[in-house]
C-alpha positions in Angstrom: -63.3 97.8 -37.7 -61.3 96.3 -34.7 -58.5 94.4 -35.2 -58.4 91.2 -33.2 -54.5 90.8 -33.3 -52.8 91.4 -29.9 -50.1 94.0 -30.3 -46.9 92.3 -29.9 -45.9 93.6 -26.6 -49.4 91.5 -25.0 -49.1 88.6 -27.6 -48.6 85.1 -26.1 -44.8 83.7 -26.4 -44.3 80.6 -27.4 -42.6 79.8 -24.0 -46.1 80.6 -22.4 -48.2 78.9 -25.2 -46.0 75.4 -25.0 -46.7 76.2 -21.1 -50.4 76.2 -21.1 -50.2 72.5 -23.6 -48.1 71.4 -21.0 -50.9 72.3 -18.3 -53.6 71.3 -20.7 -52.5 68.2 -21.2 -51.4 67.5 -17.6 -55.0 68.4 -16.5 -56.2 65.5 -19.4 -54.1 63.0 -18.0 -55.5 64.0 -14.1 -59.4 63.8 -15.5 -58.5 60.3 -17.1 -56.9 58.9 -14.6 -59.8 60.4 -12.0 -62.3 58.5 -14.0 -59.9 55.2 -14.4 -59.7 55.2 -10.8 -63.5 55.8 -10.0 -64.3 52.8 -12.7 -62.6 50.8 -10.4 -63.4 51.6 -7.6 -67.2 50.7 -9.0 -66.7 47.6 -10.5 -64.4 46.4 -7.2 -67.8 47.5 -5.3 -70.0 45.7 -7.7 -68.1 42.9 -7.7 -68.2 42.7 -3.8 -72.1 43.0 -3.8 -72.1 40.7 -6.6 -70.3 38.1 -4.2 -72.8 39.0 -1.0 -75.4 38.3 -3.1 -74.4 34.6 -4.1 -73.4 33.6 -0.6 -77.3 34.7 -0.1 -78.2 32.8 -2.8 -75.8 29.8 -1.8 -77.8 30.2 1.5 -81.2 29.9 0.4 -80.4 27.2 -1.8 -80.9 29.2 -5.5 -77.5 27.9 -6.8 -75.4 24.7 -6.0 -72.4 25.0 -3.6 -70.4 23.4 -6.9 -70.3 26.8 -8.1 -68.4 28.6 -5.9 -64.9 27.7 -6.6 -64.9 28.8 -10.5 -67.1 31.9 -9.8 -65.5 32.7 -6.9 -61.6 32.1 -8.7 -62.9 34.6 -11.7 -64.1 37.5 -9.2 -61.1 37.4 -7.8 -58.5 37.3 -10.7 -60.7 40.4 -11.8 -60.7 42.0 -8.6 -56.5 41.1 -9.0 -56.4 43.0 -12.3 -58.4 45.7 -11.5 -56.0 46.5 -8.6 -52.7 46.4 -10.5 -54.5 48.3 -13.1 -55.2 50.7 -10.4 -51.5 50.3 -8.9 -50.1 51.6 -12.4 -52.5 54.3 -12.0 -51.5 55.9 -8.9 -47.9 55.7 -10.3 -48.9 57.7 -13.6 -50.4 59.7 -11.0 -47.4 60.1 -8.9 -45.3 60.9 -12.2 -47.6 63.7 -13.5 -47.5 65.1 -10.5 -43.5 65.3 -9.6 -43.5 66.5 -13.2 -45.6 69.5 -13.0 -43.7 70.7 -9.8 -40.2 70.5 -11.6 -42.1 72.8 -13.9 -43.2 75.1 -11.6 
């Protein structure tokens, strides 16, 4: 039988093992903030074909002009949102990334 044990010369250090959390978790926070920035970069598109279509349908007559204002003030309070969510984003970003080059 085999022994799975390293021998102590090859066996991980702590130093190396807190090393690779460190990069394990650094490459979490990259693939969550990847997908926070895609989601909002969707919904900001979707929100934009979402207004094209009611000026169409203000156009053709579907809906009354009265509903612009509101529908137009909500759309663009999200849109506002969704951009300073994105803005503290980048900066996590910016953070993770300064801190895994001090590392290095």
């Amino acid at each position: 039988m085999s022994d799975n044990k390293l021998p102590s010369s090859q066996a991980p250090s702590s130093d190396d093992s807190s090393k690779f959390d460190r990069r394990k978790m650094i490459q979490d926070n990259w693939r969550q903030a990847r997908f926070i920035s895609n989601a909002t970069l969707g919904f900001i598109i979707s929100l934009f074909l979402a207004i094209v279509a009611s000026i169409g349908s203000i156009y053709f007559g579907k809906i009354p002009e009265t509903s612009i204002p509101p529908a137009s003030q909500l759309t663009f309070n999200f849109i506002k949102v969704l951009l300073v969510f994105q803005k503290h984003n980048n900066d996590r970003l910016d953070r993770l990334t300064k801190e895994l080059k001090d590392k290095d």
